[in-house]
N, C-alpha and C positions, 0 to 999 in steps of 0.2 A: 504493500500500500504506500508505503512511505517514498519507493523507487518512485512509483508510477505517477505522484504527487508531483517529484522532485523534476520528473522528466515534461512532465506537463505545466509545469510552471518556466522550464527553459524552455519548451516549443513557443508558448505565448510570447513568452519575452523576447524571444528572437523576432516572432511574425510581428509585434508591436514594433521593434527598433527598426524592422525594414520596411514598413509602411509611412513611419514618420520620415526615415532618411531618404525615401525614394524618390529624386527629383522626374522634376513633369518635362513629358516631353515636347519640345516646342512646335511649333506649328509649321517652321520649315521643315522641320524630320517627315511629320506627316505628308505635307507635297513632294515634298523627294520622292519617299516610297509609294505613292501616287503614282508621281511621272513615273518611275524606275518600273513599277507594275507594268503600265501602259507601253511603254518602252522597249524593257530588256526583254520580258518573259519572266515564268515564275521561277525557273533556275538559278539564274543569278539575283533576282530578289531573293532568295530563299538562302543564297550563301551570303548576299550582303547584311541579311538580319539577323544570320546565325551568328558571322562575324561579329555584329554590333551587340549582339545578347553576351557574347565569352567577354566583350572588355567590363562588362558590367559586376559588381561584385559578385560574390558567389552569394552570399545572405539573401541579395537583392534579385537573386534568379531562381531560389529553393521555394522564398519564403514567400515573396510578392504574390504568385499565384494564387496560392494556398487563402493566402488575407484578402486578394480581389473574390473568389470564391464564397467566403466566407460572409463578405456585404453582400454577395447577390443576396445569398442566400436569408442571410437576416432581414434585408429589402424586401425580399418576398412574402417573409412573414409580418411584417410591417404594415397595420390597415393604411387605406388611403388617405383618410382625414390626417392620421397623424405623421405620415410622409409631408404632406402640404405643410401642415403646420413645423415638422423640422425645416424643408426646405427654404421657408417663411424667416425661420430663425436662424439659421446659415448664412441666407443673405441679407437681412439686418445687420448682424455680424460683420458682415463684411468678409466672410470668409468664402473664398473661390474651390471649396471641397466638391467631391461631387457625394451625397447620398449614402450611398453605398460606401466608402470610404470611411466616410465618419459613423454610423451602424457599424464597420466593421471594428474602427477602434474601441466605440463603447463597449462590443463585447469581448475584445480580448484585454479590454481594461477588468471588467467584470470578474473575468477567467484569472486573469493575474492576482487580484486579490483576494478573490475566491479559494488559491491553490496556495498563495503566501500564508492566509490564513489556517487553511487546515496543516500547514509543517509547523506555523510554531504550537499550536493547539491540538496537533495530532496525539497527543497523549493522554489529554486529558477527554470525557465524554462532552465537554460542550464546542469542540469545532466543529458538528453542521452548521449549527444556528449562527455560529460568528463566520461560519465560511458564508451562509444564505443572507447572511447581514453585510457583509465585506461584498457581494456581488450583488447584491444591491445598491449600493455605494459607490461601487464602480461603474452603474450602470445609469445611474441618475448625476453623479458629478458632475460628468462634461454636460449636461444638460443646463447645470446650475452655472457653469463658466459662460456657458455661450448665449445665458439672458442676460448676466450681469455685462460682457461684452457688448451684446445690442445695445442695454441701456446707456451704459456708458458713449456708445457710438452714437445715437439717438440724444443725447445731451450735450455733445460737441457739433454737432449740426445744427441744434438748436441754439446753439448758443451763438454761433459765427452767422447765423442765418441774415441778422438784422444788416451786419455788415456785407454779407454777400448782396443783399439786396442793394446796397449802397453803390456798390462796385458797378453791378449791372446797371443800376441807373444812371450813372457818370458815365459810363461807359457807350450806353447806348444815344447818350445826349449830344455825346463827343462826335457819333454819326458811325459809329460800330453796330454791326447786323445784330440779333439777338443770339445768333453760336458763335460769331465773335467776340461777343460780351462774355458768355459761358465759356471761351474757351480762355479768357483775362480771368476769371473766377478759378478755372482749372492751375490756373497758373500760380497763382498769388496767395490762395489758400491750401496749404500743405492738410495731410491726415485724410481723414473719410470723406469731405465737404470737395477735394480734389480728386478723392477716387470716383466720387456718386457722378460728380459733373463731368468727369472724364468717360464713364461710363455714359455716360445721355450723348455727348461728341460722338463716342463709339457707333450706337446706335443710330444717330444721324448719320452718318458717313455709310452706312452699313445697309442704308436706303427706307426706313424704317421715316413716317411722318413724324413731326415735330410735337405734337399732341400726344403719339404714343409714346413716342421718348421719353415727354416728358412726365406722364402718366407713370410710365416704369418706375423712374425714376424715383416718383414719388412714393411708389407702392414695395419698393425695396427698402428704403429708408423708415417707412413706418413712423414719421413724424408730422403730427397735427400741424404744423405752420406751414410744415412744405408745403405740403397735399396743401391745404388752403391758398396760399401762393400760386401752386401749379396752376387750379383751377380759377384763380383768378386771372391770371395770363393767358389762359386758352381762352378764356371767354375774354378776356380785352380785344386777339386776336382775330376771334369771330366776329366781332361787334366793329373792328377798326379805329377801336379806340388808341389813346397815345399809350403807346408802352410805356414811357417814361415817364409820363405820370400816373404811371395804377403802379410801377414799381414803387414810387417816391411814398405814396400814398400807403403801398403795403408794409415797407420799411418804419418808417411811423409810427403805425399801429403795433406792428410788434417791439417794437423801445418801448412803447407804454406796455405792452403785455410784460416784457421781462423787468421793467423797471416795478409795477404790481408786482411781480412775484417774488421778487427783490426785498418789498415793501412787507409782503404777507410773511417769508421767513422770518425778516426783524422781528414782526411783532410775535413771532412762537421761541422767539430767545429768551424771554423770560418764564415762561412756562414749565420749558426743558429745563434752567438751570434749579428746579424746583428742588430735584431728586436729588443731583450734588449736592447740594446747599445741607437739606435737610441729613444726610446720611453721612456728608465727610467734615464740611465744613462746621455745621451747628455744635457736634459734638466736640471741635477742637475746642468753640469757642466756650462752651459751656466750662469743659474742664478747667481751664485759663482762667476764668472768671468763677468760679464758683468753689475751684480745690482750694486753695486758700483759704475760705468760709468753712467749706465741710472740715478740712484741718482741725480748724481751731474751733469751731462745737464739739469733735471727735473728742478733742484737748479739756474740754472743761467739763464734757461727761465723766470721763477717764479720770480726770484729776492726774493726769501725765504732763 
């Protein structure tokens, strides 16, 4: 039991270390062996990939399949709704995984602490329960990283948002098109606020209308200003109205929206310091002020 334990906690670790270190293949490899299909014939396609698979590590050619295998697999088992809803949270994220990749780390995360747990507890009768507790753990983690990630991502957009709008309106006032404002916006703002507008360029270029772009756009980022934004730009759009002033005018409203919310934290800073106060602070002061007192009644009870 204990081999089998031992050996199944190096299999995971191995298929885990060569899924994380597996770099992605770029997009010219794929046209190459495109053209080369097209081209040479399968022959030599078939030596030049065998070639390119031996310079590859050895981990990364035992183990990779086995782990791509594994996400089908878990994928499958996977309802719909809750596929949508990871996929949802992935790209909020900002993470370029696909699906199946990330299912398959969650379970070989699972699997690893599942298997670390019952070696150090294999002795005693309670590693199921801390092995079924530990892969549980490891199954809902990454889930807890990759909301706190979104939020966090979704509050750096929100936050730069007022000023992106500012940019875009200087910008287009200047006599700059509305993607070459957004590609001044891609520019100037580093982090997620550059990756999301860099991705809407993408999509424009990609042939894709300027509506759904920017619809996408907004429906990846998962933030209430944007979407609001968005949709107020498409309809200025529709309408013919001045871009540059439904920008000016959105910007605006959102400085008062974050300057309120600004306002509403201050005023729950008194509230919050309620707890400290009472449980760290009161009792230092109480001591300070009152041990001297109790002292000396202690002193004239005692006759000490």
């Amino acid at each position: 039991m204990l081999a089998l334990l031992l050996w199944l906690t190096f299999m995971t670790a191995a298929s885990l270390a060569a899924l994380l270190m597996a770099p992605k293949a770029p997009a010219e490899v794929v046209v190459e062996r495109a053209r080369a299909a097209a081209g040479l014939g399968g022959v030599a396609v078939a030596a030049d990939l065998d070639e390119e698979d031996l310079r590859r590590p050895m981990l990364e050619r035992t183990m990779l399949p086995a782990v791509r295998r594994l996400g089908t697999v878990v994928l499958g088992m996977t309802p719909e709704r809750r596929r949508q809803k990871m996929q949802a949270a992935l790209r909020a994220a900002g993470h370029d995984l696909d699906l199946g990749a990330w299912l398959a780390r969650k379970a070989l995360l699972a699997v690893v602490l599942a298997a670390m747990s019952a070696l150090a507890l294999h002795a005693t009768g309670y590693w199921p329960v801390v092995s079924g507790f530990a892969a549980v753990l490891g199954w809902r983690w990454p889930d807890g990283n990759l909301e706190r990630a979104g939020r966090e991502r979704r509050k750096a957009i929100a936050k730069a948002l007022p000023d992106v709008l500012d940019l875009l309106c200087v910008s287009v006032e200047a006599g700059l098109g509305f993607d070459g404002a957004m590609q001044k916006v891609a520019e100037k703002f580093p982090g997620p606020v550059a990756a999301e507008f860099g991705g809407y360029l993408r999509d424009v270029r990609l042939g894709q209308g300027r509506d759904v772009a920017l619809r996408a756009m907004a429906q990846r980022c998962a933030v209430p200003e944007l979407q609001t934004t968005v949709a107020v730009v498409i309809q200025a759009e529709r309408l013919g109205a001045s871009l540059a002033r439904v920008l000016r005018v959105q910007s605006d409203e959102l400085r008062v929206r974050r300057r309120q919310a600004a306002q509403e934290r201050a005023m729950q800073i008194p509230v919050k310091l309620i707890f400290p106060l009472v449980l760290f602070i009161f009792p230092a002061i109480f001591v300070v002020l009152l041990g001297p007192a109790a002292l000396h009644v202690m002193t004239i009870f005692t006759g000490r």
